[in-house]
C-alpha positions in Angstrom: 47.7 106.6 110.1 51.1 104.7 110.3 53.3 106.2 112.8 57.0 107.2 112.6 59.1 104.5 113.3 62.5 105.4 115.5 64.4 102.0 115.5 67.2 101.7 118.1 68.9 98.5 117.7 70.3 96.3 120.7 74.0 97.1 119.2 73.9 100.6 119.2 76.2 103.3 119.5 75.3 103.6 123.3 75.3 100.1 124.1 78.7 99.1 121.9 81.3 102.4 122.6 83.9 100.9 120.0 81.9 101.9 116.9 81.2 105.7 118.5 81.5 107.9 115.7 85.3 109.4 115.2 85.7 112.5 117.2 86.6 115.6 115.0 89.9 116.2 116.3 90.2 119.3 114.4 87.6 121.9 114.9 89.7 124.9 113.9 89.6 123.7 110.5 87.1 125.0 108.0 84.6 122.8 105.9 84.7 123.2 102.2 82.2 122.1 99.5 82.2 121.8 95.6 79.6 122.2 94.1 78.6 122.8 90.0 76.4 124.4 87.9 73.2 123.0 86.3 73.6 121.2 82.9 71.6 123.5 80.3 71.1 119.9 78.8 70.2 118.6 82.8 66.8 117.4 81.0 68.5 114.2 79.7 70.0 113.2 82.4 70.4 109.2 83.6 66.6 108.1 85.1 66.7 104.5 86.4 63.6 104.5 88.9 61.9 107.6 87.7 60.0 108.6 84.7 61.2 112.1 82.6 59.5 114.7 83.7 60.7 118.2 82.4 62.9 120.2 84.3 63.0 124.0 84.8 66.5 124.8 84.4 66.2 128.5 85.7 64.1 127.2 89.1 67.3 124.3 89.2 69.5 126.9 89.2 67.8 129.2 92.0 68.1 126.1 94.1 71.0 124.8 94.0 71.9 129.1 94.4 70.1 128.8 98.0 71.8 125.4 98.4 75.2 127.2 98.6 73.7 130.3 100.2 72.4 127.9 103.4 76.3 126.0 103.2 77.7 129.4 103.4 75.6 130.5 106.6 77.2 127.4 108.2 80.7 129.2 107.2 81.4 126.5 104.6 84.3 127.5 101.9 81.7 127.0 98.9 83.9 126.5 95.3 81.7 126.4 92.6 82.9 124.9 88.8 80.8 125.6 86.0 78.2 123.2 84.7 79.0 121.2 81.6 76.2 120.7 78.2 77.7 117.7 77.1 77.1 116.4 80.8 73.8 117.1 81.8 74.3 115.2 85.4 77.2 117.3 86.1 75.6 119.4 88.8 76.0 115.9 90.9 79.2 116.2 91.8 79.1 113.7 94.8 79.2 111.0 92.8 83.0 111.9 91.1 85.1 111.4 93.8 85.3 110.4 97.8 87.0 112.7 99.9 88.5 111.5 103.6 90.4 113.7 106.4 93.3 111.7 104.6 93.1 111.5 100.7 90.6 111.6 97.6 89.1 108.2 95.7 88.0 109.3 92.2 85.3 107.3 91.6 85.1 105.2 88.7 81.4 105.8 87.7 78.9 103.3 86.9 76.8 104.9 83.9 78.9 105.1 80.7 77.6 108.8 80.0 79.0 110.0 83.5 82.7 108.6 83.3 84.2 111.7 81.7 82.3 114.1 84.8 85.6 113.1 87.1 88.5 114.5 84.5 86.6 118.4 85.9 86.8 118.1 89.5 89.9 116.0 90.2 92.6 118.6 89.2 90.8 120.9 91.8 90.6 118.5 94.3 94.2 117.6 93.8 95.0 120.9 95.6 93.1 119.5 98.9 94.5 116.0 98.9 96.3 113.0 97.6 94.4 111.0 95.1 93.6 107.6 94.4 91.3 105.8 91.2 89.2 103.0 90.7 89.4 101.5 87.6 87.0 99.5 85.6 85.8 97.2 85.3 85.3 97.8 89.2 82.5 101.0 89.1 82.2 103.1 92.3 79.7 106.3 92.5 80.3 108.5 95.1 76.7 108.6 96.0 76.8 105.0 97.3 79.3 106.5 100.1 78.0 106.8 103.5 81.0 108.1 106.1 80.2 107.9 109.6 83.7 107.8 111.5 85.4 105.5 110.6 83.4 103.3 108.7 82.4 104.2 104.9 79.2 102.1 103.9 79.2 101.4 100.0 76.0 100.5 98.4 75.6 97.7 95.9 73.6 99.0 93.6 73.0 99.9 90.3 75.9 102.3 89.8 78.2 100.0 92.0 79.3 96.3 91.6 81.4 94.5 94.5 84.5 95.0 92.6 84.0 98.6 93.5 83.2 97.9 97.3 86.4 95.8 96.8 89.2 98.3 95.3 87.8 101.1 98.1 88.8 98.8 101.1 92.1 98.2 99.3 92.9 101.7 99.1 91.5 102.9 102.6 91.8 100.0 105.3 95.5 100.6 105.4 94.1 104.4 106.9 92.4 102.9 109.5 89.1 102.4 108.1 86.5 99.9 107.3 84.4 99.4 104.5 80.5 97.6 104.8 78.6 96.7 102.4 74.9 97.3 102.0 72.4 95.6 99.5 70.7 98.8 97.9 67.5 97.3 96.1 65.1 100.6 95.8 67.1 103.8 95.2 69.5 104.7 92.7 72.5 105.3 95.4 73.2 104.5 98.8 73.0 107.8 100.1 68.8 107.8 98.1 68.1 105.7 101.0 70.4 107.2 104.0 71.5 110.3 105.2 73.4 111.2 108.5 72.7 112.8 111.6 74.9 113.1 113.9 77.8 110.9 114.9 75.5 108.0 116.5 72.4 108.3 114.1 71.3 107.6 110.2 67.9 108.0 109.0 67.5 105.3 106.7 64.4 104.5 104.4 64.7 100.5 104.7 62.7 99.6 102.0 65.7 100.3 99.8 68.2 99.2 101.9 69.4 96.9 104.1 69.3 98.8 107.5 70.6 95.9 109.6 74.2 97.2 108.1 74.1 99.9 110.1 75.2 97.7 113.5 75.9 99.9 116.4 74.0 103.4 115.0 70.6 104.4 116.1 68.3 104.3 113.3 65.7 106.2 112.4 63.1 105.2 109.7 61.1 107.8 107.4 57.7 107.5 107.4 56.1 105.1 104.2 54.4 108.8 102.9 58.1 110.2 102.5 60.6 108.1 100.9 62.4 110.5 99.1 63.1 112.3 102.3 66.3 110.1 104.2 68.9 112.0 102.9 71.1 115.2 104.4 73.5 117.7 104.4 75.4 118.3 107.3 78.1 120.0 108.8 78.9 119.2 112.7 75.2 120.1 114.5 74.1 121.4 111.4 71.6 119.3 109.4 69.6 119.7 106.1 66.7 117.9 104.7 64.5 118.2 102.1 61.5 120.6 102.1 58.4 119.0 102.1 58.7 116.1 104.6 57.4 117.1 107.6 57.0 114.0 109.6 60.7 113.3 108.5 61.8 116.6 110.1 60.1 116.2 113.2 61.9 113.2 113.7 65.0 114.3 112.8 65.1 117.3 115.0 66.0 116.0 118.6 68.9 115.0 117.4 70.7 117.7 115.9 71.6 121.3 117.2 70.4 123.3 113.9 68.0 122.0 111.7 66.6 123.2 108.1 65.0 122.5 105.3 65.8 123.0 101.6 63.3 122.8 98.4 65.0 120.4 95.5 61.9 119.6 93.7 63.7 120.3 90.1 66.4 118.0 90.9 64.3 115.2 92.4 62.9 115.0 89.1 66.3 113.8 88.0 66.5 111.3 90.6 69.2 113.7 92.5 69.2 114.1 96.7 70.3 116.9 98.8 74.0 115.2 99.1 74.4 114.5 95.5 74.9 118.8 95.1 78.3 118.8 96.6 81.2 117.0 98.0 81.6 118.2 101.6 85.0 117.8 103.3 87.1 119.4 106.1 89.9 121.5 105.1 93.9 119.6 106.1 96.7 121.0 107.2 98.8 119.2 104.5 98.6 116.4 102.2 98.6 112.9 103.3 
């Protein structure tokens, strides 16, 4: 039986201090998430690497329900906007829009069926912080965003095209951040492949990705048996991962202070992850 692989490169985050993670420098500050409700139409939803399989909307529903019930237990502000019919992969509401301590990227979404999903969520997210838009023909999901400090990693993928890697560094180097690419070649997004830990750690599944982006992280791999399974939630020492990778959460777990699991079965089936379910982002003080 293969075992699980823990990579820790030469240029990690303990050997290299400059790409630590960026402390959070404001801890009295809640987190808040949106989320939305299942599509009664979620069955045709976009499929690139999967096959249609049916989908039990009620069982969708109860999950993404416990979804918001474990982000509340980690006193997460959870806003919830109601799912849409004509957009069946509306409950994936990570991939509308990028939300940093300082402003909001509204994506400019790869599949043609998506692009009207981001007119719903950016009047709310107005309210929270300045925005900003990517416009074709550059395309940007918000699903091939990876944040750890102050580095975003972009996946090119199917969804994004350089142009999009390209009109996100334009808008957020001048904030002090810097944008990597990474060559997604299995999963539909970036974050289908990699999920984060803690400030120094991704787990990655690199037979989708190109792990040697991550320069100065420790990495961990999932196991060949679970490749649906490097992706999280998390908020501070809190980390989710999916139900039903157990080799995955035993590696995972010495590195976080609270970790749990979360069945998405119904939403696998339409090529969704645990992240894809909300947009996750500290509440400011002010606008930027």
């Amino acid at each position: 039986m293969p075992t699980v692989e823990t990579l820790i490169a030469d240029d990690s985050a303990t050997a290299d201090p400059l790409w630590r993670a960026r402390p959070f420098a404001q801890k009295r500050h809640g987190f808040i998430a949106l989320t939305r409700g299942v599509s009664n139409n979620i069955g045709a939803c976009e499929l690139t690497y999967r096959c249609r399989e049916e989908i039990d909307h009620a069982k969708a529903e109860l999950q993404l329900q416990q979804y918001r019930d474990l982000l509340r237990q980690w006193d997460v502000d959870v806003i919830t906007i109601p799912g849409s019919s004509s957009h069946p992969d509306c409950c994936f509401v990570q991939d509308t829009a990028i939300v940093l301590e300082e402003i909001c990227v509204v994506a400019s979404m790869g599949a043609v069926t998506r692009r009207d999903e981001t007119e719903d969520v950016e009047g709310l997210l107005s309210d929270y912080r300045t925005l900003h838009r990517i416009f074709l023909p550059a395309t940007l999901d918000g699903g091939d965003v990876v944040q750890v400090g102050s580095r975003l990693f972009v996946g090119l993928s199917t969804r994004t095209n350089l142009q999009g890697h390209d009109a996100l560094r334009e808008i957020v180097e001048p904030f002090g951040y810097e944008v990597v690419p990474v060559i997604v070649n299995g999963g539909l997004h970036l974050t289908t492949g990699c999920g984060v830990v803690n400030d120094e750690t991704v787990i990655l599944n690199p037979r989708w990705l190109d792990a040697s982006a991550f320069t100065g992280l420790r990495r961990l791999q999932v196991p060949e048996t679970e490749p649906w399974a490097a992706n999280t939630i998390r908020i501070e020492e809190h980390v989710c991962v999916e139900a039903g990778a157990p080799r995955t959460f035993d590696l995972v777990h010495p590195y976080v202070g609270r970790l749990e699991t979360l069945d998405i079965s119904e939403f696998r089936k339409a090529e969704g992850s645990l992240s894809c379910l909300s947009i996750i982002f500290r509440e400011a003080i002010q606008k930027s």
